[in-house]
N, C-alpha and C positions, 0 to 999 in steps of 0.2 A: 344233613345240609339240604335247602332247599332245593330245585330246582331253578337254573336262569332260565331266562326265555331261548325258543327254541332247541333246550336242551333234552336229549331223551332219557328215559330210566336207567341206559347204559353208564350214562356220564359224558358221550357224546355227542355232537350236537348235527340235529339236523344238513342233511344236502343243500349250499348254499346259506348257510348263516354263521357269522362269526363267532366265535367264543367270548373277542374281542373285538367289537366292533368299534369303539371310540380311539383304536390305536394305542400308540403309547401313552402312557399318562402324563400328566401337565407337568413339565418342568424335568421330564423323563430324561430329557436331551442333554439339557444342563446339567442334570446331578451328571452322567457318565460323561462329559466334558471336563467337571470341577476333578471328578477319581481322576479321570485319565492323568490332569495336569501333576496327580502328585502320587503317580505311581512310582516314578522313580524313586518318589520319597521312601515308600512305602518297600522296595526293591531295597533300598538301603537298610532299611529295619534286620527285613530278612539274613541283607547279607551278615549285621551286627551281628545278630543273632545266630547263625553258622558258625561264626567265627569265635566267638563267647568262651573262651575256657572255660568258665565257670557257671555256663549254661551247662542243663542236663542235656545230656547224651541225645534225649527224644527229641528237645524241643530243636537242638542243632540239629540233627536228623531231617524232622519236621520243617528247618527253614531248608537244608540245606533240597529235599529235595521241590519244595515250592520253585524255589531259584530254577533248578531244570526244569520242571515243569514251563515255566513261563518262558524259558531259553528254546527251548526244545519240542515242547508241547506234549502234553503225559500219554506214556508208553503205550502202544498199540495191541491191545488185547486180541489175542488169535477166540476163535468163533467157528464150532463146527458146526458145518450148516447142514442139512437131509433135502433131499433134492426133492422140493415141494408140486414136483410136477409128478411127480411117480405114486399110484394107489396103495394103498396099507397093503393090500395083496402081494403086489411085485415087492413088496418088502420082505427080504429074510427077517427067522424069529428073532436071530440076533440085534437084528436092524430096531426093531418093533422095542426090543429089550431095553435097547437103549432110551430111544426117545421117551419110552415109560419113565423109566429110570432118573430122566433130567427133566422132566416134566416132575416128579414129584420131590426130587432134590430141590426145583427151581420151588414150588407150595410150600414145605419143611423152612426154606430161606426166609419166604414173606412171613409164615408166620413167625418164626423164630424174631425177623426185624421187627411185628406188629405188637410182639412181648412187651420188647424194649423199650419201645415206647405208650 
């Protein structure tokens, strides 16, 4: 894919320039206005579809947990963090082991998802 303007080889852009610079797109306002108006609608589907006996298992599954999601808003993923002020040195081997370890669990992931698609 090309290049946009003031975009670097990295895929990001220049200090001071937008990625976006014309904002949201025309009518951008109105389409998330017209959804908004008929979420409830759309809340209702869901909940049909929860409630479905003879819906499969997944797809009530699949509204049921939408429904929380949008109630509740979707579950808080815990996140170990390495304390990024500290040099590889001050790091135990275990320490070092780890972050190898999820660093190329995290590469095995993208490419496994780059397969897929």
């Amino acid at each position: 894919m090309p290049l946009r303007k003031g975009q670097t080889n990295s895929g990001s852009f220049k200090k001071g320039v937008s990625g976006n610079p014309s904002g949201l797109p025309k009518g951008g306002l109105a389409l998330r206005h017209a959804a908004r108006e008929r979420s409830l609608d759309a809340l209702n589907v869901l909940i049909k579809v929860m409630e479905d006996e003879g819906a499969t298992n997944r797809d009530r599954a699949y509204a049921a947990n939408c429904v929380l999601d949008r109630a509740f808003g979707k579950p808080r993923q815990e996140v170990d963090m390495v304390d990024k002020t500290r040099k590889a040195e001050e790091l135990s081997d275990e320490q070092l082991v780890q972050i190898i370890s999820g660093a190329a669990q995290g590469a095995r992931d993208a490419y496994d998802k780059a397969k897929l698609n």
